[in-house]
C-alpha positions in Angstrom: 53.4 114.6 136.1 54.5 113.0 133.1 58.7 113.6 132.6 58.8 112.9 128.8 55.9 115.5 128.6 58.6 117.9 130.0 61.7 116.9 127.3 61.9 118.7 124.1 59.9 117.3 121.6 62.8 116.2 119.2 64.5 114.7 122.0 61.6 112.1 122.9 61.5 110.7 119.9 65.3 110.0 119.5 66.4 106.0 119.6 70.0 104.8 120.7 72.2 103.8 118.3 73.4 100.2 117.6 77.2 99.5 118.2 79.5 96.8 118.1 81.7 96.1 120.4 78.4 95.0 123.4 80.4 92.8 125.3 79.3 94.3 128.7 75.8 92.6 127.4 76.9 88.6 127.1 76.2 87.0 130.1 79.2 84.9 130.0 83.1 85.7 130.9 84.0 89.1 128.8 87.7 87.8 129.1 87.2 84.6 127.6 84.8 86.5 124.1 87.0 87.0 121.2 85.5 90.6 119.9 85.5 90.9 115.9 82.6 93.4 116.2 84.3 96.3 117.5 87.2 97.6 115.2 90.1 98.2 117.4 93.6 97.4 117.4 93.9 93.6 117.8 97.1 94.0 119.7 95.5 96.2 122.3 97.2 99.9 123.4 101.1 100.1 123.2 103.1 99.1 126.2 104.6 102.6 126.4 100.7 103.9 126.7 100.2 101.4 129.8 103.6 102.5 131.2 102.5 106.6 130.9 99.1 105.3 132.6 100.7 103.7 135.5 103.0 106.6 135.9 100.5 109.1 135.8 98.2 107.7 138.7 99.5 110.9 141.1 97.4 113.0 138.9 94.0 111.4 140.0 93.5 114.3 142.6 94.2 117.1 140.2 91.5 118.4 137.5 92.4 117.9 134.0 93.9 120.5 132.1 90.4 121.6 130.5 92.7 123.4 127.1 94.4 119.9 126.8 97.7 122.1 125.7 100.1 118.9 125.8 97.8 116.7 124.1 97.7 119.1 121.1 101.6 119.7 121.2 102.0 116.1 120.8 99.1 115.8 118.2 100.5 118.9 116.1 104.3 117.3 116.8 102.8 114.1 114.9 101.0 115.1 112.4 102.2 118.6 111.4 98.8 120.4 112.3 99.3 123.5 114.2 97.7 122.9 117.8 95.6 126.4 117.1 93.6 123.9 114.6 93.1 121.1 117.2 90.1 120.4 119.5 90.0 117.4 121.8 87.2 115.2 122.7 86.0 112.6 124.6 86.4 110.1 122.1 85.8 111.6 118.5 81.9 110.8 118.5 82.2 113.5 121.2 83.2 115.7 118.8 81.0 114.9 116.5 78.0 115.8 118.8 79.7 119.0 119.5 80.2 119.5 115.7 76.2 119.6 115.1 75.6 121.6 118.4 77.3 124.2 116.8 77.1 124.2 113.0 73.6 122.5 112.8 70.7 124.8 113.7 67.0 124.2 113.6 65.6 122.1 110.1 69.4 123.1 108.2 69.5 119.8 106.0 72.7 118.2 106.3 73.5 115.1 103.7 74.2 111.7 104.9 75.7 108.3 102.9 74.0 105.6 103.7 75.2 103.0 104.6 77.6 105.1 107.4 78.2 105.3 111.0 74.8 105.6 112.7 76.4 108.9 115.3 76.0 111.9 112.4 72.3 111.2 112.4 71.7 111.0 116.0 73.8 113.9 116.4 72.0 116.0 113.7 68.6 114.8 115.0 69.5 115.8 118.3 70.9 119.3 116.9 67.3 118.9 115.5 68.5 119.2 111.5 66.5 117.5 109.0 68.6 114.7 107.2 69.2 114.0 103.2 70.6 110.6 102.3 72.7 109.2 99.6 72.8 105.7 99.3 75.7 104.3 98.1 76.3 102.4 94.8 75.9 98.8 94.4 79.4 98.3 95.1 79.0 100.6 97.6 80.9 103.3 96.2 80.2 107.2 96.8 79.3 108.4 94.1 80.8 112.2 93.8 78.8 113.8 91.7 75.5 112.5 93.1 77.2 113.7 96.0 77.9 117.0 95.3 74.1 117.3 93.1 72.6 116.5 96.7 74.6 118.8 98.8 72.6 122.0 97.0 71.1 123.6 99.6 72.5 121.5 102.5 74.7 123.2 105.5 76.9 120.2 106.2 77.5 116.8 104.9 79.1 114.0 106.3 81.8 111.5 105.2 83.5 108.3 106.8 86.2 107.5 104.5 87.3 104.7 105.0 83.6 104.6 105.6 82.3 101.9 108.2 80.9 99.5 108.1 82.1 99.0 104.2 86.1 99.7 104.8 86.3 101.7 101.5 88.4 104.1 100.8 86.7 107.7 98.7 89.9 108.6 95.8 91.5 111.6 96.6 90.8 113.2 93.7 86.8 112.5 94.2 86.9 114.2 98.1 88.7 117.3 96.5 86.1 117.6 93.8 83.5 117.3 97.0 84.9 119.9 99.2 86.0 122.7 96.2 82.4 122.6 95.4 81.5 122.8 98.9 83.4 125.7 99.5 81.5 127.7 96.7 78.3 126.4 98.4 78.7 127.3 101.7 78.6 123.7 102.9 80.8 122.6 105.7 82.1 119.5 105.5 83.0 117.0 108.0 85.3 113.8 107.4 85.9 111.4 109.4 89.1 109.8 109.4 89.0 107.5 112.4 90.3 104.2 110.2 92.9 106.3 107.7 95.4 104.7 109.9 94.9 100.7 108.7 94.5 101.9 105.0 97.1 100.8 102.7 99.4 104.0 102.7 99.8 103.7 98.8 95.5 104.5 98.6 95.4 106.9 101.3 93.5 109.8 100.7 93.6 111.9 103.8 92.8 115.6 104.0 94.5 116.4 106.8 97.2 118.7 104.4 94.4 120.1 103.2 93.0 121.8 106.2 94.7 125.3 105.6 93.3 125.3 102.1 89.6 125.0 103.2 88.0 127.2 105.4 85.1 124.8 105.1 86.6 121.4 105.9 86.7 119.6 109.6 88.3 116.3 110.0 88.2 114.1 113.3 90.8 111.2 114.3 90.5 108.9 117.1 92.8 107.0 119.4 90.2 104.7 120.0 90.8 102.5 116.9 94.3 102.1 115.4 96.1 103.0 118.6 93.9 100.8 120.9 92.7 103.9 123.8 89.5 102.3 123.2 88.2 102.3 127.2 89.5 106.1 127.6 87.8 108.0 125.0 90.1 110.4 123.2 89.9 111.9 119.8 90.3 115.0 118.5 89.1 117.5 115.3 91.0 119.5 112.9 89.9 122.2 111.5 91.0 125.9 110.6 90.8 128.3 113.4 88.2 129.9 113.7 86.2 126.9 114.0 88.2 125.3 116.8 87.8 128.7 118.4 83.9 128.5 118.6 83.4 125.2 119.0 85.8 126.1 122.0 83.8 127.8 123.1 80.7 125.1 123.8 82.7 122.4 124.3 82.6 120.9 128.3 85.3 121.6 130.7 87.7 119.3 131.6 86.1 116.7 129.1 89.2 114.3 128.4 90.5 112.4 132.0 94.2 112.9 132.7 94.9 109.4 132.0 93.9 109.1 128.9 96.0 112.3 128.4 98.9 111.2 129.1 98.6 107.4 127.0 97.8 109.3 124.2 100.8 111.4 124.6 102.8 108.5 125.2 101.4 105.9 122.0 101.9 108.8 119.3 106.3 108.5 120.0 105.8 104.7 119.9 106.5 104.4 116.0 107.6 100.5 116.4 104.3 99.2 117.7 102.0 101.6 115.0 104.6 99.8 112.5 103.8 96.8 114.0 100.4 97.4 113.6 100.6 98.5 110.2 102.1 95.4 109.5 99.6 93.0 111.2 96.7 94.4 109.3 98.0 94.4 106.1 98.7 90.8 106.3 95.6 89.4 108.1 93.3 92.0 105.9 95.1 89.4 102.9 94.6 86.2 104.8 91.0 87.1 105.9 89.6 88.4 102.5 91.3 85.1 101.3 89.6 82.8 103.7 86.6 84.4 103.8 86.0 84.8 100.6 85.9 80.9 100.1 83.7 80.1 102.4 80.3 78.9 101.2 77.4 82.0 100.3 80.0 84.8 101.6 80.2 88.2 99.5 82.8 89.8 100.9 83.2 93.7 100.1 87.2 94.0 99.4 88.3 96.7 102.3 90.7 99.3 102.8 90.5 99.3 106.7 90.6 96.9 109.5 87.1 95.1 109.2 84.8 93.2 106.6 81.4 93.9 105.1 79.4 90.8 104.2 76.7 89.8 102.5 75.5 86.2 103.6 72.0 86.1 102.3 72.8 82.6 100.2 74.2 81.1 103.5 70.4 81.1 104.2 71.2 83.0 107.4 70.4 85.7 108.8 72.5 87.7 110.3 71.3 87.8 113.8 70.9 83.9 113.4 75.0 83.6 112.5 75.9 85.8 115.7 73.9 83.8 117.9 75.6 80.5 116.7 78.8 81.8 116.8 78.8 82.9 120.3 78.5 79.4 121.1 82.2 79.6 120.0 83.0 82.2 122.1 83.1 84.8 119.1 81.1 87.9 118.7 80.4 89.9 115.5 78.6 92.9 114.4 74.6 92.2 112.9 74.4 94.9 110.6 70.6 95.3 110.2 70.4 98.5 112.0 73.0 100.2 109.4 70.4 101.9 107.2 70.7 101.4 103.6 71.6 97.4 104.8 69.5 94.4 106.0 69.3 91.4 107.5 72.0 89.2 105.6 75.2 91.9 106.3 77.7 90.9 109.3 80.7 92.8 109.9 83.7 91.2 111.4 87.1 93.0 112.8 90.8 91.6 111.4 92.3 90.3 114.5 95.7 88.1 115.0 96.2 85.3 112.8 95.9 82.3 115.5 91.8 84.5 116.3 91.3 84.8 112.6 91.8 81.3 112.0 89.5 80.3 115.1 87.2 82.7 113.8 87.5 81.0 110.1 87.3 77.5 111.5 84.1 78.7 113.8 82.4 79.6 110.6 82.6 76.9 108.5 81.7 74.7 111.1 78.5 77.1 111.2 77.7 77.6 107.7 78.7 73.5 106.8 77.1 71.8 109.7 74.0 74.2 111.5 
């Protein structure tokens, strides 16, 4: 008996997708790598999260409360989203996989950017959808009414704004224009929003108020990356009612551990240390495009979120040649060959704190300027 003979035929043919963030994979001390290829708070979770973690070790014994009713109050209580239009997940790229369970059925196309998160087309290959891509502009733009011409006949379409791994923003104005139309087509569409948080609050262009106005619009956050939960997977999705209510329905029981619960609770009333936050990646986002900028054969892609897309083709490295070197220095970064629509000669690197970012710049130049 051959298993694979036995699996679905879509599902054998499915590959796992690339991450950063593989520091389970060095064979050297994980506490001793500084990681700029995940992008996660620098500053870790807040000390009011650790504190709700510690005090909520009685609840080990105890299943989860599979509705996740506090975690919603505190969600809705933050972000003015009624907890009827709230779903948690395991991490949002749970919810994402739920998403295309649900909405996605048998060969429905759904439209993809390219380049994007690599999770929307594992989860609509394993939904088994058929995929439509739109590469991005040369500046790596989204173009909205390319968009919008390729979402004609497509059942949903994906967006990462700020997208990853570029950091840019997509105007307001231009996601509007996306979703109206949308909406006329039957076309759900799902945003993700997992990096709104870093971006510069004067550019953001969140839908989240805009969730009542669009019965087809769904929206996931995470506490994974601004808020630091990375290790306990939680996120959640916003959408209007009905929605939640089905997807409800096929979502797992008991899904989200108690202790992430309860630190997610606990991080959304710590306003000083998301200001603090705030703050930090603001400035280092400044000092790093500065300092990367100037080093030799770097294109740097100007970002609205906490990471950097570039381009070091005229380094005469390759990507996967640069990482290898600079683990040497006890640094990892993210080779972004595997993002389709990119090759060989794109890195991606996280802003950390200032005294990292300047190891990190000094690590580099030593690389690029002396092999």
């Amino acid at each position: 008996m051959k298993i694979e003979n036995l699996a679905k035929e879509h599902i054998r043919n499915l590959k796992p997708c690339i991450h950063g963030g593989e520091v389970w994979q060095l064979e050297f001390s994980k506490k001793n790598i500084l990681d700029f290829s995940a992008n996660v708070n620098p500053l870790g979770p807040s000390p009011k999260a650790i504190n709700a973690i510690i005090e909520s070790f009685w609840k080990i014994p105890f299943y989860p409360d599979s509705n996740n009713k506090s975690v919603k109050e505190a969600i809705s209580k933050s972000i003015g989203i009624s907890p009827e239009n709230l779903i948690i997940g395991n991490g949002s790229t749970e919810i994402i996989y739920l998403f295309s369970e649900v909405f996605v059925k048998e060969d429905e196309r759904v439209l993809i950017p390219a380049p994007t998160f690599g999770e929307y087309e594992m989860a609509v290959l394993k939904a088994n959808g058929k995929i439509e891509y739109l590469y991005l502009t040369h500046d790596f733009k989204i173009d909205a009414n390319e968009f919008i011409k390729k979402m004609e006949d497509v059942k949903v379409a994906f967006l990462c704004n700020p997208n990853n791994p570029t950091g840019l923003l997509v105007p307001f104005d231009d996601l509007i224009k996306i979703v109206d139309k949308a909406e006329k087509n039957n076309t759900l569409i799902f945003v993700d929003e997992d990096f709104m948080d870093f971006a510069p609050k004067e550019k953001c262009s969140s839908l989240i108020r805009e969730i009542d106005y669009y019965q087809n619009l769904f929206i996931i956050k995470s506490f994974t990356k601004f808020f630091g939960l990375t290790g306990l997977r939680i996120g959640y999705g916003i959408g209007n009612k009905e929605a939640i209510e089905i997807m409800s329905r096929v979502k797992i029981p008991w899904n989200v551990n108690c202790l992430a619960e309860a630190a997610a609770i606990a991080t959304l009333t710590d306003s000083e240390f998301s200001d603090k936050t705030y703050r930090l990646i603001g400035e280092e986002r400044e000092f790093l495009m500065n300092e990367l900028s100037q080093i030799k054969g770097f294109y740097v892609i100007p970002s609205d979120a906490n990471f950097f897309l570039i381009n070091i083709k005229k380094t005469g490295l390759k990507a996967k040649e640069l990482k290898s070197k600079l683990l040497k220095f006890g640094i990892l970064i993210r080779d972004c060959d595997s993002f389709k629509g990119l090759d060989e000669y794109y890195i991606r690197v996280a802003i950390r704190t200032r005294k990292e970012n300047e190891y990190l710049i000094e690590a580099l130049k030593k690389v690029i300027n002396y092999g």
